[in-house]
N, C-alpha and C positions, 0 to 999 in steps of 0.2 A: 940430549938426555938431561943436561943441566936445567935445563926449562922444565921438564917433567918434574923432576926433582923440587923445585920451585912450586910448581903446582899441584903436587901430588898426586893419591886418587883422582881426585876430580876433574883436574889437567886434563893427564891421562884420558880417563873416558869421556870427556868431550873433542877430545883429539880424536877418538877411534870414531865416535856418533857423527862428526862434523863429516869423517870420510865415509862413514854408510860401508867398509868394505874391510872386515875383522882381518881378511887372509891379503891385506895391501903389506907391500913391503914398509913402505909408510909409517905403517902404526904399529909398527914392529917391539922398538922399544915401548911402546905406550900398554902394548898388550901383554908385555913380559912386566911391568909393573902392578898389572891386576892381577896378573897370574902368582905374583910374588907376595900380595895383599888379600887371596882371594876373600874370606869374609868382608870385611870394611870393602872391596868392590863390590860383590854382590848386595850388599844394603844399598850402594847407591843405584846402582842397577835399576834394583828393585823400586826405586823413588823415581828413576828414569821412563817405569815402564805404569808407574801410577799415575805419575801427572806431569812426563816432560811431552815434549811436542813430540806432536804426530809422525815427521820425518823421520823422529827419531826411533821408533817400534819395533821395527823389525828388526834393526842392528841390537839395542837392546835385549832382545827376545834368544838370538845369538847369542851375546856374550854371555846370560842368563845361564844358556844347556852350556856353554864352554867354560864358567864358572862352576857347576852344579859338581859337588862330590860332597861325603862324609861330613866336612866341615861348614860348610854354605848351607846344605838342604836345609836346617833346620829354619834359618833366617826366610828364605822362602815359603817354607809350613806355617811360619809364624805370621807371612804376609797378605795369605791365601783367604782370609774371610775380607778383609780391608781393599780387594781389586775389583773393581764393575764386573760383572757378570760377563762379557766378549775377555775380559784381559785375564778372567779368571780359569775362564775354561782353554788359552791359550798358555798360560801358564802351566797349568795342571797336564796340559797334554805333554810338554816339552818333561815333567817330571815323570809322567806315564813312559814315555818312549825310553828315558833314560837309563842305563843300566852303569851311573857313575858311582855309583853310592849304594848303603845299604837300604833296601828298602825297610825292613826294620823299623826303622826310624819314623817312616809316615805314621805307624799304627797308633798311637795315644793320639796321632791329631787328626784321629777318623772322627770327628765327632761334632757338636754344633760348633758356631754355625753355618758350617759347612754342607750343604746339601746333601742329601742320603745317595743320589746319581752319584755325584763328584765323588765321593766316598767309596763308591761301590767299585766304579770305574778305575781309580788307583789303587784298590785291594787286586782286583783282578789281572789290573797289566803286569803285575810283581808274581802275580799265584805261584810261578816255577819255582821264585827264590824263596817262600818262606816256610820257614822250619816248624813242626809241629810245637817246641816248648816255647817257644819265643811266641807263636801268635796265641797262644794257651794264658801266656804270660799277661799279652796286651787286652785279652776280651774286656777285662771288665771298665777298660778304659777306653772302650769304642763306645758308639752308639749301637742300644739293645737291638735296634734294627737291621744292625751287620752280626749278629752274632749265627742267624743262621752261615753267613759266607763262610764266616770264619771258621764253623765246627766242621762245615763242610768242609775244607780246606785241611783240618787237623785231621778228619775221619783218613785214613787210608796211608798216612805218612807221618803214623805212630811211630816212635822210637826208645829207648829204657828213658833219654834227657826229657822227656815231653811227662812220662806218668810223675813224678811228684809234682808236676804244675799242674794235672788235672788232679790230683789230690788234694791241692790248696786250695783248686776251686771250688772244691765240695764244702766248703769252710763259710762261700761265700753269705752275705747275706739275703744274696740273691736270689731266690729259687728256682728263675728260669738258667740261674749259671750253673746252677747244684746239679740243676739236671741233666743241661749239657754237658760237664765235667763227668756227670756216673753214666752218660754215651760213651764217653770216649775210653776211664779207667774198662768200661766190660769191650776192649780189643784186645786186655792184656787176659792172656789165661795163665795167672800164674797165683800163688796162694796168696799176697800180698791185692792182686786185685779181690777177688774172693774177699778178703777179709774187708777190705774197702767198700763195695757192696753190700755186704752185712751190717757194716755198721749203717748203711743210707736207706736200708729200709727201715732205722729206728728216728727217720727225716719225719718234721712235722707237716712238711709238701704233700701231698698224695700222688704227685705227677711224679714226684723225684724219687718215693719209693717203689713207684710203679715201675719206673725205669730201672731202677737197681734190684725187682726182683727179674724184671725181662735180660738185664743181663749177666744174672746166675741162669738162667735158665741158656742163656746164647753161649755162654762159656762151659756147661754143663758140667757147673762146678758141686762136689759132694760136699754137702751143706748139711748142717742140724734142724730138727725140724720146728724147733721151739723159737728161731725169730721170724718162721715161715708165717706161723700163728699167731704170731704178736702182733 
C-alpha cells in the first residue's frame, strides 16, 4: 500500500490495467484508492481509454462504468466529442446502461458536436428517470432537433413543479419553444393555464397562437371573446 501511496492515481491504475482483472484479490488496494479518488481517477481513465494501449481497453472501459456516478459523469460528457467514433459509441453505451447517476445531468450536453443518434440514444435509455420540470428546464439547451423527444417525454407526465418551467418557456425567444411550452401549459385545466394561453394568442408566431387558441379550445376554457378577435 506504501508503493500505491508513492505512486498514487496513476500507480494504482496501471497496477489494475497491467492485471486486465478489476475483481483480482490483487488489485484490491489499488482499486479502493480509485474508489477513494473517483474524479481525478476517472480523468485518467478516460486518457487510458483515448490513447493508452490496446491491452488496456476493456479493463479501462470497466473501471469507467465502476467509476461512473454523480461526481465523475460530468468528466465523461465533457470527454465524449474528443473519442474516435468505436470508443465513442462504447462509451456512450456503458453511460446508457448505467443507472449510477442522475441522468439529469446528460441533458445541456445533448448538443453539438455530438451526433443527433448519440444524443437521441442517451435521451431514451434514461426516458423512465426524467421529470417533466427538469427536462422543461434543459430544452432550450438541447439541440432543436431533440426537442421533439423531449416534449414528447414531458407530454403525459405533467405535474404542478413542471407548469412554471413551461411558463418560462413561453418567454422564450424561440418560437418553435413558445410553442411547444403553450402544448404542454393547455394539459393544465386550471384558470392560471387559461390565463397563460390568452396572453400567447397576443404572440407575434402564428403557429404559437394557433397552438394556444387550440388549447383553450382542448381545455374548454370559458374565455372572452375580444382576444378571440384580436
Amino acid at each position: 500500500m506504501a508503493l500505491l501511496g508513492k505512486f498514487g492515481i496513476g500507480g494504482a491504475l496501471e497496477k489494475i490495467l497491467d492485471s486486465g482483472d478489476i475483481e483480482s484479490p490483487k488489485v484490491e488496494p489499488a482499486l479502493e484508492k480509485l474508489l477513494d479518488n473517483k474524479k481525478e481517477a476517472m480523468e485518467k481513465v478516460i486518457e487510458k481509454i483515448r490513447s493508452g494501449p490496446r491491452i488496456h481497453y476493456t479493463t479501462s472501459l470497466e473501471l469507467l462504468e465502476l467509476l461512473l456516478d454523480n461526481s465523475t459523469v460530468e468528466v465523461v460528457l465533457e470527454a465524449l466529442p474528443k473519442l474516435e467514433s468505436s470508443k465513442l459509441h462504447d462509451v456512450a453505451t456503458a453511460l446508457n446502461t448505467s443507472h449510477q447517476y442522475d441522468p439529469h445531468i446528460i441533458l445541456p450536453y445533448m448538443k453539438e458536436p455530438l451526433s443527433l443518434g448519440i444524443c437521441r440514444d442517451m435521451i431514451m435509455a434514461h426516458r423512465k428517470e426524467f421529470t417533466a420540470a427538469k427536462l422543461l428546464r434543459a430544452a432550450a439547451r438541447t439541440k432543436p432537433d431533440l426537442w421533439d423527444i423531449i416534449f414528447e417525454l414531458v407530454h403525459g407526465r405533467t405535474d404542478e413543479a413542471a407548469f412554471p418551467e413551461a411558463i418560462a418557456l413561453t418567454k422564450s425567444k424561440n418560437a418553435a419553444l413558445r410553442e411547444y411550452a403553450t402544448g404542454v401549459i393547455a394539459e393544465y385545466n386550471n384558470p392560471a393555464a387559461t390565463d397563460a394561453l390568452l396572453s400567447m394568442l397576443r404572440d407575434n408566431d402564428r403557429n404559437v397562437y394557433l397552438a394556444a387558441l387550440s388549447g383553450l379550445v382542448r381545455i374548454k376554457s370559458s374565455m372572452p371573446a375580444a382576444p378571440l378577435f384580436q
